[in-house]
N, C-alpha and C positions, 0 to 999 in steps of 0.2 A: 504494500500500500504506500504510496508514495504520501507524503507530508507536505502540503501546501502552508504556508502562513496568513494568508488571507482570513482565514477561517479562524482565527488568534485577534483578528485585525477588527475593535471596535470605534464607536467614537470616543470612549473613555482614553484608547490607544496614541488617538493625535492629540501631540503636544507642541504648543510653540512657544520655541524657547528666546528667549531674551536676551541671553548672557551674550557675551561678546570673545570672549577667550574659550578653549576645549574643558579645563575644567569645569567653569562655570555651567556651560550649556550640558554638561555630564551628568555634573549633580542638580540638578532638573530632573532629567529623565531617573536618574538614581532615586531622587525622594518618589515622583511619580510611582517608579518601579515598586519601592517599597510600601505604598500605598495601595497598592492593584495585589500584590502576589503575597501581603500579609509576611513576608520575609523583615528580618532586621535591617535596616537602613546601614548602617554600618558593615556589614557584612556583604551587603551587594555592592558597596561603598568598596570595600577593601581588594572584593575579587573583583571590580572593574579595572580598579589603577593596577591589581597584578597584570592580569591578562594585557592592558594597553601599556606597561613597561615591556612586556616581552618583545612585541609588534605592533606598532599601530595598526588600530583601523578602520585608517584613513583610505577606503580601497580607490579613490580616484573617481573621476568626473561628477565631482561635489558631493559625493557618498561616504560617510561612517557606517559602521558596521558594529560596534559593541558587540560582545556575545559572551555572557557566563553561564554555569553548568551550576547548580546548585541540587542540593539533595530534598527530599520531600517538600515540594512540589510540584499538583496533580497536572497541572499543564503548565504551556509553554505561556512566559507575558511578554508580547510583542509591543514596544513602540514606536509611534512615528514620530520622531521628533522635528518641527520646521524651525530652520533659524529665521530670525527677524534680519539678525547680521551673519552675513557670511564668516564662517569660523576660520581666519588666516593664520591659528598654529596649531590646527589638527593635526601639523606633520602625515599628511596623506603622501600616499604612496606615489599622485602624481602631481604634489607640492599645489596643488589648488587647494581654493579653499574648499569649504563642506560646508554647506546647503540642506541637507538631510538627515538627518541620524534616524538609525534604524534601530533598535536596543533589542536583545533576547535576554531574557533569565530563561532557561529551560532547566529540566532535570538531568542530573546526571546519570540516572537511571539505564536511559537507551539512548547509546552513543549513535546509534545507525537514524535515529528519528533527529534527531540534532542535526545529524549531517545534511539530510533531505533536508532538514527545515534550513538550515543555514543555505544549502545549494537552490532554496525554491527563493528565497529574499535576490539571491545574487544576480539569478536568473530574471528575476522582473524589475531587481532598482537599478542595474548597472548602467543601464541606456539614459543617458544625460538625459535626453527629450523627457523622460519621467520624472526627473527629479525636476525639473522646469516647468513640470506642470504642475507637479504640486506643490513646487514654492508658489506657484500663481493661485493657487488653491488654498495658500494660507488660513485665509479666514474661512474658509467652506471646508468643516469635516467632511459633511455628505459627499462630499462630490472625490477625496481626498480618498474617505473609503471607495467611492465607485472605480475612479481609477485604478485602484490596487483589483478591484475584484473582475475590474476589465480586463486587467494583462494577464488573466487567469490562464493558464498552458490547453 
């Protein structure tokens, strides 16, 4: 069974972020996250900055990627995060700024459903044109969800 993200994807999910630096707009989606998945704030706090010491991810054409594994939690919490400001020290991969962030806590449960879910985000936010429409989509969740359930494979 292949793992879609769309279906993870509510209006509670888009969040528009404010901050102007990659910390700032992290810990956003980090308190968000901790709010949705009932997880400790600190602890998805802590395993964000590990995993974004090891690699950014910053994967290029205005896209973040965050992604942590954490243990009992029944499902995956997806967000979409839109900047206000474009984030110029995400340190992305292809030194652009990011436009986007895309957050997972999933479980670390099943590593093969993570991968899917991480391969099904990749698969439909890599394409700039996407991430450009829903920076244009800022203020319209509705339409922010449609998008996402548009590019559905």
């Amino acid at each position: 069974m292949k793992v879609s993200f769309s279906k993870y994807v509510t209006k509670d999910s888009i969040v528009v972020l404010n901050g102007k630096s990659k910390l700032e707009v992290l810990d956003e989606l980090i308190n968000r996250a901790a709010d949705l998945s009932h997880l400790d704030r600190d602890l998805i706090f802590r395993l964000t900055w590990k995993r974004e010491n090891m690699m950014t991810t910053g994967v290029g054409s205005g896209l973040g990627l965050p992604h942590i594994r954490v243990s009992n939690i029944p499902y995956p919490v997806i967000l979409i995060g839109i900047c206000t400001n474009p984030v110029e020290d995400y340190q992305s991969q292809d030194d652009q700024p990011v436009r986007v962030i895309v957050f997972i806590v999933a479980t670390d449960e099943d590593p093969e459903a993570y991968l899917q879910l991480l391969g099904s985000i990749s698969r439909k936010m890599r394409d700039p044109k996407m991430v450009d429409k829903i920076v244009e989509n800022i203020a319209k969740p509705d339409e922010v969800l449609k998008l996402i359930d548009d590019s559905e494979e």
